[in-house]
N, C-alpha and C positions, 0 to 999 in steps of 0.2 A: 332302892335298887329294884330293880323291874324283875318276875317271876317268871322264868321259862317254863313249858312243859318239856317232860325232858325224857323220853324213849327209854324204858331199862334195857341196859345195855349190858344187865348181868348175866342174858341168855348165852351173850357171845361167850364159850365158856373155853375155847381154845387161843394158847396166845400164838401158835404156827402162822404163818405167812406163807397164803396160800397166791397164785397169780392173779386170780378172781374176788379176791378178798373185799377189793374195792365196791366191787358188783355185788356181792353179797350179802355186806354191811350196809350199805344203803338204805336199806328200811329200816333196820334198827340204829343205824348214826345219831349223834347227837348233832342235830339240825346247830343248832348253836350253844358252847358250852358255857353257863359265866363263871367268871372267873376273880377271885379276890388277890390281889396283889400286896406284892413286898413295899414297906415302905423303908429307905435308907433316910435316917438323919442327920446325915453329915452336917458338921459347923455351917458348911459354905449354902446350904440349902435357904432358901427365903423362907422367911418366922408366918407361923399363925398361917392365915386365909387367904393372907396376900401369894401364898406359893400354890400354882394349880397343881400338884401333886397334893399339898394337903385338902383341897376341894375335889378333885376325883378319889381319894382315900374316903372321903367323907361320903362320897354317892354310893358309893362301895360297901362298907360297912355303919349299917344303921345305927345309930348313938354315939360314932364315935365321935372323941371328942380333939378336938383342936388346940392346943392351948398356945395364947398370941404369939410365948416366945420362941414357943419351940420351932426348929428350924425343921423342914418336909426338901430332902435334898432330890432322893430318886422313886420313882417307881418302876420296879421292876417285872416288867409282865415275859413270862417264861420257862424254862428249866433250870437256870442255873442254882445247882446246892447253892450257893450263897445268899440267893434269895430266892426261894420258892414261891411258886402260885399256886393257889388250891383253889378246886373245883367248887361249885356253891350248885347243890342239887337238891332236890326233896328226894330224892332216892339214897336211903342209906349208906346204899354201897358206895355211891360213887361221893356222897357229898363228903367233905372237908378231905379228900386225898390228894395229895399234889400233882398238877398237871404233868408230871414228868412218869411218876405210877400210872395215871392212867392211860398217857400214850405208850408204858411199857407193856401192859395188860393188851390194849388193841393199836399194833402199829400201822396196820391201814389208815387211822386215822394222822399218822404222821406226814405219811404219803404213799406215792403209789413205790412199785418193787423196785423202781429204780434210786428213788429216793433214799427209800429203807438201808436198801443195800450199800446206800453212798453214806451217809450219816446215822443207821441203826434205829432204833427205838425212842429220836431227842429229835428235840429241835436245835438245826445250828445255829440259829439266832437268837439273840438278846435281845428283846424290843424295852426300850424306857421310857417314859415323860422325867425331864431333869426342869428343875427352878432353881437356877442358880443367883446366889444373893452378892456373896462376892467370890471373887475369883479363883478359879481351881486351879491347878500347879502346873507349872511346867512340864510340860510331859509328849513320851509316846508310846507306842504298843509296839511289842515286836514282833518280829516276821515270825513265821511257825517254827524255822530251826532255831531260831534264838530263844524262843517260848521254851522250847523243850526244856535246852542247855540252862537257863537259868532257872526254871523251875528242877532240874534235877540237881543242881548247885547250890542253890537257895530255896527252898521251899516254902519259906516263911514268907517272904517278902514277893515271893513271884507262887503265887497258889495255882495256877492256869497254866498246861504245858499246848495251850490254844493261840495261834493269832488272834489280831483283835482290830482288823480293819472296821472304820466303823462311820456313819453318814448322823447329818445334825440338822431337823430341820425346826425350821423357827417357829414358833409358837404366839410370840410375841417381840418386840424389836429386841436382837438378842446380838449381843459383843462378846466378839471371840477372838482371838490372837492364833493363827493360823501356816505356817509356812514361812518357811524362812523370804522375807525380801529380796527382790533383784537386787545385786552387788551395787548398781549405783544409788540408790537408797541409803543402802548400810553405810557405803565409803561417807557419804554426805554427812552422814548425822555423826561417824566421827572425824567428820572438818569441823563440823559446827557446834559438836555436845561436848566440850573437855571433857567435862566428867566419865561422859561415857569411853572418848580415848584413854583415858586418864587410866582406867581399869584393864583394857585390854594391852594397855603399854605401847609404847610406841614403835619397839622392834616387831612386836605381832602386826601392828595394824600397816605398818611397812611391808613385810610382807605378803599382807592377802592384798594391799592395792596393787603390788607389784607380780601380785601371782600368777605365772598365764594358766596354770591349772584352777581354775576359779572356783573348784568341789572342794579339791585339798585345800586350798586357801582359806576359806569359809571353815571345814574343818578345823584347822590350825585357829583361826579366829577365837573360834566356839571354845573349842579347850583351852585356849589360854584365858578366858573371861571369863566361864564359869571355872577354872582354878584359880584364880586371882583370891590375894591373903584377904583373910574379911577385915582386918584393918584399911586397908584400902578401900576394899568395896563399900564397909562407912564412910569412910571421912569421907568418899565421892558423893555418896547417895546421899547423907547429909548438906553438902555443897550444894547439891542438884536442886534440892527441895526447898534451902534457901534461898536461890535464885530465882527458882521459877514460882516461888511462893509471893515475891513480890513483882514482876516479871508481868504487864498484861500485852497482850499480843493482838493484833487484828486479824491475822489470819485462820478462818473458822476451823480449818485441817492442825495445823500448831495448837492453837489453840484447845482442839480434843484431843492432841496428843497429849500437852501440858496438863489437864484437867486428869486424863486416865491415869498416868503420871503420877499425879499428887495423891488421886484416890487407891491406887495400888501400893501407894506405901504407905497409908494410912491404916490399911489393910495388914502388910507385910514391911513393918518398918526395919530397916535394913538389909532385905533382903535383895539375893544378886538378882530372881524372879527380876524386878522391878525393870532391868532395864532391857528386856523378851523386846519393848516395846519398838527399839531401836532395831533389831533386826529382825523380828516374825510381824506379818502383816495383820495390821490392824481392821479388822472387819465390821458392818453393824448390819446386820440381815434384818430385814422385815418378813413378816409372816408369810410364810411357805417360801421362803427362802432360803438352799440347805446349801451344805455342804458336807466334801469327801474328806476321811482324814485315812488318808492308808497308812499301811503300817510304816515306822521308821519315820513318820514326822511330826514333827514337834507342833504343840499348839496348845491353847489353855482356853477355857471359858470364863468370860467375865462376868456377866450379867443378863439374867434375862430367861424365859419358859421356852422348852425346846422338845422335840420327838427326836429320839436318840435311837436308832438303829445298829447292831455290831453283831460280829462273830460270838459266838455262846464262850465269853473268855472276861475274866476281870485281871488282863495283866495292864501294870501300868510301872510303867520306869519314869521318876522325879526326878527336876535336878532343880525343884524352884518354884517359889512362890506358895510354901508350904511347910508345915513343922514334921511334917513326915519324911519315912527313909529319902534320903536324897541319893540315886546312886548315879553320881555325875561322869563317870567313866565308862561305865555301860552304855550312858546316852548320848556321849560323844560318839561312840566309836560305831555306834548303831546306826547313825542320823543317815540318811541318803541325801544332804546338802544339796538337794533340788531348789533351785531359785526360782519363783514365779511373782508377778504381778498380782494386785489385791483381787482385781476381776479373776483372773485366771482361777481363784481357788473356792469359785461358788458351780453346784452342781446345777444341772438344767434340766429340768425333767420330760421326758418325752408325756407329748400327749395321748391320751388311750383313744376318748371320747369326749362325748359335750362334760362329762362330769367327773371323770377321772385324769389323773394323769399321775407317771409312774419316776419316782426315781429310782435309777436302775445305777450299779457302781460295778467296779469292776472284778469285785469276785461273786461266787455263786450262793453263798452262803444265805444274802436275804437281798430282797427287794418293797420300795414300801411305795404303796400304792395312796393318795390322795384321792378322796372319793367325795364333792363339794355341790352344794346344789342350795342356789341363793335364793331368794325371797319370790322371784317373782313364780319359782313353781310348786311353792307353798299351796298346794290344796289336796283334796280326797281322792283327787285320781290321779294324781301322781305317781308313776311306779319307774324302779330301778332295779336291776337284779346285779347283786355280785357272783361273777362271774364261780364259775370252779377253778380250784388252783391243784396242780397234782401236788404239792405239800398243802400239810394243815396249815393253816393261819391265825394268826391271834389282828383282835379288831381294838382300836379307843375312838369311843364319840368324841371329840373334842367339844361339839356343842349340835344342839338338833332335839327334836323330837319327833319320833316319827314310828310305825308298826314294821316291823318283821315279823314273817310266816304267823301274822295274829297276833303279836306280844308287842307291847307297847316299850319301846326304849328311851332313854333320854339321857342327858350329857352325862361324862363320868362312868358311862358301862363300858365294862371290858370282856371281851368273851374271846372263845377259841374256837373256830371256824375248822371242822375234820376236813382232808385231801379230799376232793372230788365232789363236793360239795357247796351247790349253789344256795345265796337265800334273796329273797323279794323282798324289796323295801318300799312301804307305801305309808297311805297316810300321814303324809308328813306335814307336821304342824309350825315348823319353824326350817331357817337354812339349816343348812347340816353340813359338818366337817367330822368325818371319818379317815382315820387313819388306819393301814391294814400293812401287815409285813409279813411274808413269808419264803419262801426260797426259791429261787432260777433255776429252770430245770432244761435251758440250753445249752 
């Protein structure tokens, strides 16, 4: 892990929040701070080396060790109590305290007085790298009043009284289940899938083709399919899997439906998850290819390395593809049964520059900025400056090597970037992909 020189920052001995603060702190700011991150290992996380969470864990902390089975699900670079980040300094004071202490200690470094004043002494974002091996659960996050209501109802099962909108972008070619399908889609597949009518019954699926309210329809659809008796929902899924187990198809779209299919209930055998596939749309992003998932819509990850962006919140409501809480009546009643097109549900990022460009969503909480500089400007007088952002920022190399302000970086560093706060990137010895997230202050 590359060694910063790093400003004691123990002079600042006032934690007030003065209007100038920004202007003050500047000579003793921490130019860039590193930072050691959370690692989750959830089931669903990719084993050993093959997951880059377990190789940037690895750049991170020196010795550590990898072992092939174990699964590297998230890393969590930020404030949240549930996974903390701690500071890595040759300065006593600051080294091994969590980045959430130290931006409580100097909140200039958070951002400037407007920021402060809007979100306090945190950051409101959660920035992640996720390597998902197989599939994570039917799911959404809910809106902020519903946050509240069920974390003050349920505490155990909803710990976050936070929204949790939140952006995915691809790392690697990465399969997600997204959005519910436009209605002629869904009507189609149960013309064509028994099984799948078979579960939602015939007087439901009679009504949403017949509905000219096509939200509540889809609504009604939805509750009646995920309440369907699990004896049913076996013997159909059973049915399905012997069919399409012997079943070969020419058509290359069928056909990767038929394959996800049989691999999602290999995965989740019997479970009602399995047939998401039928009416959320099926997606396969290629690198730097993201998407938006706001609150109240349903969608799961299947496969593949990704930069995960969200509101500083870990709520999450199941109803599927998962041995955890299932609460299928929350998620019914939550959903905003917005219908779009597979295209429709990938994000586009505005350009900044020759080497940036930004995804921006539609709340203010973060925005992550893509920072890429390919082979051919690979030499010693290369320079790029990252801009100042009035919030602090957190940074991940995804791959590069290259000098900051004198300090030699390379893949797998993660640091936190103080408000107001520009840094020079030169000598770059390889491409570089940097990813940077921190908050809209429009």
């Amino acid at each position: 892990m590359a060694k910063w020189v790093i400003v004691n920052s123990s002079r600042v001995k006032s934690k007030s929040y003065q209007s100038d603060s920004v202007n003050n702190s500047s000579q003793l700011a921490l130019k860039m701070i590193p930072l050691r991150c959370c690692v989750k290992k959830y089931d669903w996380g990719q084993k050993g080396m093959d997951s880059a969470v377990a190789r940037f864990v690895k750049n991170q902390i020196p010795g550590y060790s990898v072992d092939a089975d174990s699964p590297h699900a998230e890393l969590w670079m930020g404030t949240h109590p549930s996974g903390p980040t701690i500071v890595v300094s040759p300065d006593p004071e600051l080294d091994n305290k969590t980045l959430l202490n130290l931006l409580q200690s100097f909140p200039e470094y958070v951002g400037t007085v407007n920021i402060v004043a809007k979100y306090g002494d945190n950051l409101p974002f959660l920035f992640k790298v996720l390597s998902v091996g197989k599939a994570l659960s039917i799911q959404a996050h809910p809106n902020k009043q519903l946050a509240e209501e069920l974390h003050r109802t349920d505490p155990f099962h909803y710990p976050d009284a936070n929204h949790k909108p939140e952006m995915a972008i691809a790392l690697t070619d990465f399969e997600a289940l997204v959005g519910f399908r436009p209605h002629s889609e869904v009507e189609a597949f149960l013309d064509n899938v028994p099984e799948f009518r078979a579960v939602v019954g015939n007087e439901s699926t009679a009504n949403y083709k017949n509905s000219a309210d096509k939200k509540q329809g889809l609504k009604q659809f939805f509750t009646a399919l995920m309440s369907a008796p699990e004896n049913v929902v076996t013997q159909n899924l059973e049915a399905l899997v012997q069919r399409w187990s012997r079943e070969e198809t020419i058509d290359p779209d069928k056909e990767a439906l038929r394959q996800l299919f049989l691999r999602l209930y290999s995965q989740f055998p019997n479970d009602i998850g399995c047939f998401a596939i039928f009416y959320l749309n099926y997606l396969n992003l290629k690198p730097g290819e993201a998407i938006y998932l706001g609150q109240d819509e349903p969608h799961a990850y299947i496969l593949g390395d990704c930069i995960e962006c969200m509101a500083c919140s870990d709520n999450v409501v199941r109803a599927g593809l998962t041995p955890k809480f299932k609460d299928v009546k929350t998620l019914s009643n939550m959903l905003t049964y917005i219908s779009k097109s597979a295209k429709e549900q990938f994000l586009s990022p505005k350009v900044v520059d020759e080497f940036t460009k930004s995804y921006v969503v539609p709340v203010p909480e973060f925005v992550v900025d893509a920072i890429q500089v390919d082979g051919q400007h690979v030499n010693l007088t290369f320079e790029y400056v990252l801009t100042k952002k009035e919030s602090g920022s957190i940074i991940i190399v995804i791959r590069g090597e290259f000098n900051c302000n004198e300090t030699a970086i390379t893949a797998g560093y993660v640091g936190f970037i103080p408000a107001m706060t520009s840094l020079r990137i030169n000598q770059l010895k390889s491409p570089l992909l940097i990813y940077r997230a921190y908050c809209r202050t429009d």
